[in-house]
C-alpha positions as semicolon CSV with decimal commas, in nm:
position;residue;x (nm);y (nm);z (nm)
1;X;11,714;10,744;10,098
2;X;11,999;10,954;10,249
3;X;12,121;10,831;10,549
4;X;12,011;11,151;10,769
5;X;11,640;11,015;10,642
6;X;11,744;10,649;10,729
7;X;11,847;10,789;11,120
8;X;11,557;11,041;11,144
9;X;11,295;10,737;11,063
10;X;11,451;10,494;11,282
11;X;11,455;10,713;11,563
12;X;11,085;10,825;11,494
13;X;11,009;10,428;11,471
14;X;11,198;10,353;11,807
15;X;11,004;10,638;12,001
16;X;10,654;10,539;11,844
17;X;10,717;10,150;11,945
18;X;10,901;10,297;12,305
19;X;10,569;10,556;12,352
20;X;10,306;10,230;12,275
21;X;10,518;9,992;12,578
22;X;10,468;10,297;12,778
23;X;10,100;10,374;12,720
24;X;10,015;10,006;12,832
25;X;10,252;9,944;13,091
26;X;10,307;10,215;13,327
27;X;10,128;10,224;13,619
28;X;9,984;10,611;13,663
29;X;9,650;10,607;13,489
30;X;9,765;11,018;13,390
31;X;10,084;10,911;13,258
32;X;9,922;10,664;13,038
33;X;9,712;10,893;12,846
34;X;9,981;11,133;12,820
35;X;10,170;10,870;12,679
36;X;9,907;10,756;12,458
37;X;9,861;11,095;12,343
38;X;10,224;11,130;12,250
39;X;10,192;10,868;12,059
40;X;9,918;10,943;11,853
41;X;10,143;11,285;11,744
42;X;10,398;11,086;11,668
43;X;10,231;10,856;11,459
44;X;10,084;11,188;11,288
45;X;10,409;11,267;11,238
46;X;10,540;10,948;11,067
47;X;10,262;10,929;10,824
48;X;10,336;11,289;10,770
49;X;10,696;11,128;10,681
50;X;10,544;10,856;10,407
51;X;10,369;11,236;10,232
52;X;10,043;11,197;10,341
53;X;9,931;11,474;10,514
54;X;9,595;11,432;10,522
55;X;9,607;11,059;10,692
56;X;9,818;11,305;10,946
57;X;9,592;11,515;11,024
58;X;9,345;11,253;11,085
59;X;9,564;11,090;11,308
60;X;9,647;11,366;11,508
61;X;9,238;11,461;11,523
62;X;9,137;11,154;11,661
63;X;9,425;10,926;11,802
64;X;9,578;11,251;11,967
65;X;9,286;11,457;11,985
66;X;8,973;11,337;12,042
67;X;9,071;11,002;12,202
68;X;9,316;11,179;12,439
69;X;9,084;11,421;12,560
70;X;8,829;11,167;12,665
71;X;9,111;10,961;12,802
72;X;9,189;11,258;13,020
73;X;8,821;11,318;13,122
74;X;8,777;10,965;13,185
75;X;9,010;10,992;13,440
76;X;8,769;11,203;13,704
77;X;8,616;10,872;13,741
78;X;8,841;10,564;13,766
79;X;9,203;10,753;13,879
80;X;9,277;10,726;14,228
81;X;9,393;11,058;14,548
82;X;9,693;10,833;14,481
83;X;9,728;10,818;14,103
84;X;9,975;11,083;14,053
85;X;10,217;10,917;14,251
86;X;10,275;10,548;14,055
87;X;10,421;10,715;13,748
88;X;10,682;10,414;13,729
89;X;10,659;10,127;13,440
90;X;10,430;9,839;13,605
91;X;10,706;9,576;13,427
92;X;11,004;9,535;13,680
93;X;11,182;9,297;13,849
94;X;11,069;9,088;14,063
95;X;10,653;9,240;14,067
96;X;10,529;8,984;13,814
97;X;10,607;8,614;13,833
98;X;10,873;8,520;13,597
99;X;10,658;8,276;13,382
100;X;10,441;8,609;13,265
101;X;10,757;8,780;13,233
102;X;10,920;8,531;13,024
103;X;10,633;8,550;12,761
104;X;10,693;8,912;12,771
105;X;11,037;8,945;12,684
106;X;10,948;8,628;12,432
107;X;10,669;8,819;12,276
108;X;10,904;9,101;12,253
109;X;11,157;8,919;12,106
110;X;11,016;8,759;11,828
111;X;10,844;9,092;11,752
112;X;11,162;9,228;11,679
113;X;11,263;8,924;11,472
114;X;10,975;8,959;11,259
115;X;11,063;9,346;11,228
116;X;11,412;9,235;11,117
117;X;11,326;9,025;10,884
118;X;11,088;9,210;10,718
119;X;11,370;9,479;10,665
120;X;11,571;9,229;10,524
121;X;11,289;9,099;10,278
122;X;11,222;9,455;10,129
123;X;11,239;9,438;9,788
124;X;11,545;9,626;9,614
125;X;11,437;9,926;9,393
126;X;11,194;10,155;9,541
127;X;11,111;9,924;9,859
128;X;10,804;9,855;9,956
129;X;10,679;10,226;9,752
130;X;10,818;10,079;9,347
131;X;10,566;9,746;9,521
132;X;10,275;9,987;9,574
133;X;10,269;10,181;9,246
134;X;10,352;9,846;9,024
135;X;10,000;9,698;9,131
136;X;9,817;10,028;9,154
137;X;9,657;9,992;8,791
138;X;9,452;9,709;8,954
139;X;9,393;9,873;9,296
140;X;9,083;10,127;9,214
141;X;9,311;10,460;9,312
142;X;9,554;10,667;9,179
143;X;9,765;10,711;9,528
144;X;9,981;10,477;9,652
145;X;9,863;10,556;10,017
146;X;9,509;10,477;9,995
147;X;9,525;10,194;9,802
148;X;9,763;10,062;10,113
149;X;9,505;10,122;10,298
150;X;9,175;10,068;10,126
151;X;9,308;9,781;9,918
152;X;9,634;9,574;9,986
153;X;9,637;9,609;10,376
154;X;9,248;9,716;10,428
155;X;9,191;9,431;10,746
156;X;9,417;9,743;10,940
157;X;9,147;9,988;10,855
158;X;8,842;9,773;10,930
159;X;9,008;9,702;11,222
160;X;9,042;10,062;11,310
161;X;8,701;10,126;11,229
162;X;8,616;9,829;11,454
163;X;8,824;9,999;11,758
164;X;8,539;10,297;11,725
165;X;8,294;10,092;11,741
166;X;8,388;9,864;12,045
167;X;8,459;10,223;12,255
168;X;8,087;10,308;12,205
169;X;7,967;9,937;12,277
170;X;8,203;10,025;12,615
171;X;8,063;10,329;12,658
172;X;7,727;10,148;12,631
173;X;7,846;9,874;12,809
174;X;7,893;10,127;13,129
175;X;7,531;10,272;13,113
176;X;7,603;10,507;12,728
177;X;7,267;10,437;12,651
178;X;7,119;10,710;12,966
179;X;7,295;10,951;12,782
180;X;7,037;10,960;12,457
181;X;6,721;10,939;12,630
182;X;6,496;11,135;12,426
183;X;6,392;11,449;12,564
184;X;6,647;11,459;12,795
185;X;6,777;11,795;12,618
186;X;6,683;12,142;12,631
187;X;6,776;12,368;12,319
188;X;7,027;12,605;12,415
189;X;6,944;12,966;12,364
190;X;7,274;13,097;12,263
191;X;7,248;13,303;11,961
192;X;7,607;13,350;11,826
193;X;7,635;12,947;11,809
194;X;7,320;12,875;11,646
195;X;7,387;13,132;11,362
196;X;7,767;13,024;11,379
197;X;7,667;12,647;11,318
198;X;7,390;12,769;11,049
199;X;7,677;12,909;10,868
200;X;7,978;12,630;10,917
201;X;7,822;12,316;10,944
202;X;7,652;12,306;10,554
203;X;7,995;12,390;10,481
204;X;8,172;12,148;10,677
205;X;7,946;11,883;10,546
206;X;8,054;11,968;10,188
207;X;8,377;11,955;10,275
208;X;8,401;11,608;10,420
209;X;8,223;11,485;10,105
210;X;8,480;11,661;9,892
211;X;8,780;11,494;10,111
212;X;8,574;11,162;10,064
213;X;8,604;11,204;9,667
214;X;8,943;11,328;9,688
215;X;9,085;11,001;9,862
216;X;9,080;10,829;9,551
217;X;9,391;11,024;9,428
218;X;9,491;11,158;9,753
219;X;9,603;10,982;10,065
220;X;9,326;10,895;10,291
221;X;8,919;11,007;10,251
222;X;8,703;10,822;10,539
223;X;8,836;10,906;10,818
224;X;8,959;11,286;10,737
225;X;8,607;11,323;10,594
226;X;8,465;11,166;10,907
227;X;8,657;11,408;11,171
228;X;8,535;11,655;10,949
229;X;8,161;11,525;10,974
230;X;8,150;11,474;11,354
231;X;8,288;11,824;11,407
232;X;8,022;11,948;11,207
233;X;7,751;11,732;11,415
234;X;7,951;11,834;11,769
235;X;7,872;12,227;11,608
236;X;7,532;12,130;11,562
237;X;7,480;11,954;11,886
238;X;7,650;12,322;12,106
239;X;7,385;12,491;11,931
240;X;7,124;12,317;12,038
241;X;6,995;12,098;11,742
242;X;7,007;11,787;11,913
243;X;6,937;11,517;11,638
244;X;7,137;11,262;11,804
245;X;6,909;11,250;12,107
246;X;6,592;11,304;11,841
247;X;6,703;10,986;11,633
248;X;6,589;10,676;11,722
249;X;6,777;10,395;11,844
250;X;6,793;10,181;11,605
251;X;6,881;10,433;11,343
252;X;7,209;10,524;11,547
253;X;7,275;10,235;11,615
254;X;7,318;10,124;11,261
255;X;7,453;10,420;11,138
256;X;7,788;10,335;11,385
257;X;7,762;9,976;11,281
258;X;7,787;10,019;10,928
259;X;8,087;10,144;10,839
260;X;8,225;9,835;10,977
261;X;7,958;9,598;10,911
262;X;7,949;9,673;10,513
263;X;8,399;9,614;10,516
264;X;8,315;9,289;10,650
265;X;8,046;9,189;10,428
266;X;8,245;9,309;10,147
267;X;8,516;9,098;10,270
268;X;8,359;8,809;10,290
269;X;8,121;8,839;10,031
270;X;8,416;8,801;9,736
271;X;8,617;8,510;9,926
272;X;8,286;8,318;9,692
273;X;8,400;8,438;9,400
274;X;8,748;8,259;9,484
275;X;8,891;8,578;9,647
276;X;9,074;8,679;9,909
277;X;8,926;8,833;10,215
278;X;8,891;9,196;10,201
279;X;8,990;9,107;9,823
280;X;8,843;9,338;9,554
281;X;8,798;9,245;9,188
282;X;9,016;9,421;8,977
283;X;8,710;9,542;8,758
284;X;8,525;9,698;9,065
285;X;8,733;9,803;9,296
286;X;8,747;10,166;9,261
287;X;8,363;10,143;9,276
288;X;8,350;9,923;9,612
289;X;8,615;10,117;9,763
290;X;8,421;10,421;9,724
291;X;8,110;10,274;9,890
292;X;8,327;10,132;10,222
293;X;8,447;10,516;10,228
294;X;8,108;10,641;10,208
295;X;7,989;10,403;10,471
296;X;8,282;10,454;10,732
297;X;8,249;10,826;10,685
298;X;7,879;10,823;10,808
299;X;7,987;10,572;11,093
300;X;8,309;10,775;11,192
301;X;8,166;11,116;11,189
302;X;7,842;10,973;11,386
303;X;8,080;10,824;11,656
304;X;8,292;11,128;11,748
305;X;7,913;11,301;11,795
306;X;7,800;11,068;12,020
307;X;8,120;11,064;12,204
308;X;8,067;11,427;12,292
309;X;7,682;11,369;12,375
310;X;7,769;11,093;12,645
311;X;8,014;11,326;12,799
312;X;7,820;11,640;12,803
313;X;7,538;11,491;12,898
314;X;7,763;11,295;13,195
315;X;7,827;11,598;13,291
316;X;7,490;11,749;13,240
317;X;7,378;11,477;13,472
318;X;7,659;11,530;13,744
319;X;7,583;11,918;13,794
320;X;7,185;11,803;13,799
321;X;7,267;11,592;14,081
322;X;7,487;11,838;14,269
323;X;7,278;12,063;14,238
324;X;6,974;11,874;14,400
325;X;7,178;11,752;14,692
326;X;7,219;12,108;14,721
327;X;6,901;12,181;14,699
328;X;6,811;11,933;14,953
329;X;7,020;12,032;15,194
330;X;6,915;12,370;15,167
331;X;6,549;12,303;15,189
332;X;6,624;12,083;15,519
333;X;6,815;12,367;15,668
């Protein structure tokens, strides 16, 4: 590594970690999600760094995306008149006690120790890369990448799965579940989307099985293939084939659960066989690996629909009640 690579990495490192404090701890509501947005780019761009351009993309889809967009229309309803003007970190001196403080700067601290000596414990010869390709033989992929991710450290993709799925159980949590009532929708008569989804959305749904294949040799597969899946149901849903809503409940339901559900069961189905957890058998990984894919692909591309039918139909629901207050009024008048 050439040492304009060694001070382009650090940097990008040192504004992702910087970015992250900033998302949680300033205290505007806007300049959080900008933040947060900004950090999902920049994460884009360091995976884009390790040569996977496809986990990139991805990233950049949902983290900065679709995630930051809803952050930003979430904030019609809880930012304040007043929001605007508390763009300032909420950590200073002297506004928490300095016990919670302490464990702060302690948590912070030995963060950075850990970081350190991590560095230090790289092996020689490749790093932490000549590590990944010596034990791909037994990891059930050909790219280094995915079998980081599907295989050595695959708890941090369950887990992200898992983040998915407790944003709808919040969204539920906060009354979601008005938002697929069935019959609640009216099919939109808008020709030029309906024939425009007739066309793309076969295709898109071919593609994200294609990009689920290819993420056994190329970095990535469930979650590219799952942006492209929910973009092909958020097609389907502006043109007025509302399956979603036509689905029932318990069918949804599941089909956001399991991505996450079958990782775990996987996991802790082999730790009887003497295994780790989240530990594949050499013999049948590339097999099992494949079917946790196939299952988080269905769960992810489900879960970016319904994220766009809660807010259009929030705001479905909004303009129905403005406009029968308005109604009101005038019929009073």
């Amino acid at each position: 590594m050439s040492v304009l690579n060694l001070i382009i990495d650090t940097l990008l490192a040192l504004l992702i970690l910087g970015l992250a404090l900033r998302a949680v701890a300033v205290q505007s509501l806007y300049q959080s999600a900008i933040s947060f947005i900004a950090f999902g780019l920049m994460l884009a761009l360091a995976w884009a760094r390790l040569a996977a351009p496809d986990v990139a993309l991805a990233e950049a889809a949902i983290g900065a995306g679709l995630l930051g967009v809803l952050l930003i229309h979430s904030l019609r309803d809880f930012a304040g008149e007043d929001d605007g003007e508390a763009a300032g970190f909420a950590i200073k001196l002297g506004q928490y006690p300095r016990l919670p403080s302490f464990f702060i700067l302690l948590g912070i601290g030995i963060f950075s120790g850990v970081l350190l000596v991590a560095v230090l414990q790289m092996p020689d010869g490749g790093g932490l890369t000549a590590a990944s390709v010596t034990a791909l033989a037994d990891s059930g992929v050909d790219h280094p990448v995915t079998a980081v991710l599907l295989n050595y450290r695959s708890y941090d993709t369950w887990l992200e799965i898992g983040v998915l799925v407790i944003a709808m159980l919040a969204i539920f949590c906060a009354g979601g579940f008005e938002g697929f009532r069935r019959g609640q929708w009216r099919p939109r008569q808008d020709l030029i989307i309906a024939r425009f989804a007739r066309l793309l959305a076969p295709l898109m749904v071919l593609v994200a099985g294609y990009l689920l294949w290819l993420g056994k040799a190329y970095p990535g597969g469930a979650f590219q293939a799952g942006v492209v899946l929910g973009a092909a149901g958020i097609i389907l849903q502006m043109a007025g084939w509302h399956f979603v809503e036509a689905m029932s409940r318990w069918l949804w339901q599941w089909g956001l659960a399991i991505g996450f559900a079958f990782f775990l069961f996987a996991g802790i189905g082999f730790m009887a066989f003497d295994l780790a957890f989240l530990e594949y058998p050499a013999a049948h990984a590339g097999i099992l690996i494949l079917w946790v894919e196939s299952f988080a692909t269905l769960s992810i591309g489900l879960t970016m629909t319904c994220f766009y039918v809660y807010f259009t139909g929030m705001d479905a629901d909004t303009s129905a009640g403005a406009n029968g207050k308005g109604g009101a009024g005038h019929g009073n008048a």
